[in-house]
N, C-alpha and C positions, 0 to 999 in steps of 0.2 A: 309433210310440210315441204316447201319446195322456195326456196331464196330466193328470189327475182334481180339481187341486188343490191350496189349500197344507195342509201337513199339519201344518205347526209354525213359530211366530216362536221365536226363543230370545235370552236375554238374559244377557250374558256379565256376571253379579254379583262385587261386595265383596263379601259376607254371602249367600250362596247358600240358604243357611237362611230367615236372616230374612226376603228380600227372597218368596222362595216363601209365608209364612206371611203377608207383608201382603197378595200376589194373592188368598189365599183368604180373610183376614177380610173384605177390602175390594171384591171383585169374584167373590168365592163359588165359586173353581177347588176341584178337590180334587187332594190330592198320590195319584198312582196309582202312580208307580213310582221307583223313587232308585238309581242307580249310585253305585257307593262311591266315586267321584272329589273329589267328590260332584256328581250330578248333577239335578234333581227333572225329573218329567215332571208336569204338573198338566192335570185339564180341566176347560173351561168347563161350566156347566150347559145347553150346546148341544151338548157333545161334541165343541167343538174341544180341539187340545191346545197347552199354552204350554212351553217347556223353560226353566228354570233352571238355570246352568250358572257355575264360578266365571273371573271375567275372567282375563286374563293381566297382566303389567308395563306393556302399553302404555297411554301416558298416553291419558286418556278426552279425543276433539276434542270445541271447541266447536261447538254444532250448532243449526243452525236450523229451522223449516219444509222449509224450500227449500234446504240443503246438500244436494249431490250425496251419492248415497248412499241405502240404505233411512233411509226418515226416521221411523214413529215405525207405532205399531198403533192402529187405530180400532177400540175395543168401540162394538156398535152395542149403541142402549138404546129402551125403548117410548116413554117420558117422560122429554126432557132437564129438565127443570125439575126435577122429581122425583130425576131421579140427581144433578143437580147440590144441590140440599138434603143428600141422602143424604152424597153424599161429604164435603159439606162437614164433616157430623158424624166426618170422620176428618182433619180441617185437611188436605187435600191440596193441594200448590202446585198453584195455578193459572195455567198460560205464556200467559191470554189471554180473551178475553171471549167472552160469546156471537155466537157471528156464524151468514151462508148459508153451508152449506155447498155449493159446489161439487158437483155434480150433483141440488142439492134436498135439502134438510131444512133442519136444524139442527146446530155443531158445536161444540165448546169444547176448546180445550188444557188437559194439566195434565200435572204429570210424576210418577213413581215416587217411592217411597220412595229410591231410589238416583239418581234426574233424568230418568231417561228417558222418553220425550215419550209421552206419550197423547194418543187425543181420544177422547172419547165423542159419540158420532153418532145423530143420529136422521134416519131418513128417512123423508119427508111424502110421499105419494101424490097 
């Protein structure tokens, strides 16, 4: 067997709806496919793809950086400065400043419409 790759994060939403429709104002996905569960499939304007899917009962843990576990999706971007302006124009919370990122560039936290942790990444040659 031989990996190819990841082929999808997914994110188990409150508002499965909404929360699909701020990835695509705010990060330019488009919604390509919907199971009636409901379920969105969205892709980037790279051609990866994101799943939107609705949570279950279980209370959402508090989560860090560094909590065990998948921690959070990095969109990489040309211009942190530039997307950091950008999003600001949609008041996205911000979990944290500019900082190095860890293997080279640049990185910043911020989290979803729903909390969930992002970073926007740039990596410097």
């Amino acid at each position: 067997m031989k990996v190819l790759g990841i082929d999808h994060p997914a994110i188990a939403a409150e508002n499965v709806e909404k929360l699909a429709e701020w990835y695509c104002e705010v990060f330019g996905y488009e919604k390509v496919f919907l199971h009636p569960k409901p379920v969105w499939i969205l892709k980037a304007p790279d051609g990866t793809l994101l799943e939107i899917m609705p949570k279950d009962d279980t209370a959402r843990p508090h989560r860090t950086t560094w909590t065990p576990g998948w921690s959070h999706v990095a969109l990489r971007v040309e211009d942190i400065e530039s997307a950091i302006a950008y999003l600001d124009m949609f008041q996205v919370k911000w979990a944290g400043e500019l900082s190095q990122a860890i293997g080279g560039g640049k990185v910043r936290n911020l989290l979803d419409l729903e909390g969930n942790m992002l970073q926007i990444l740039q990596r410097i040659p």
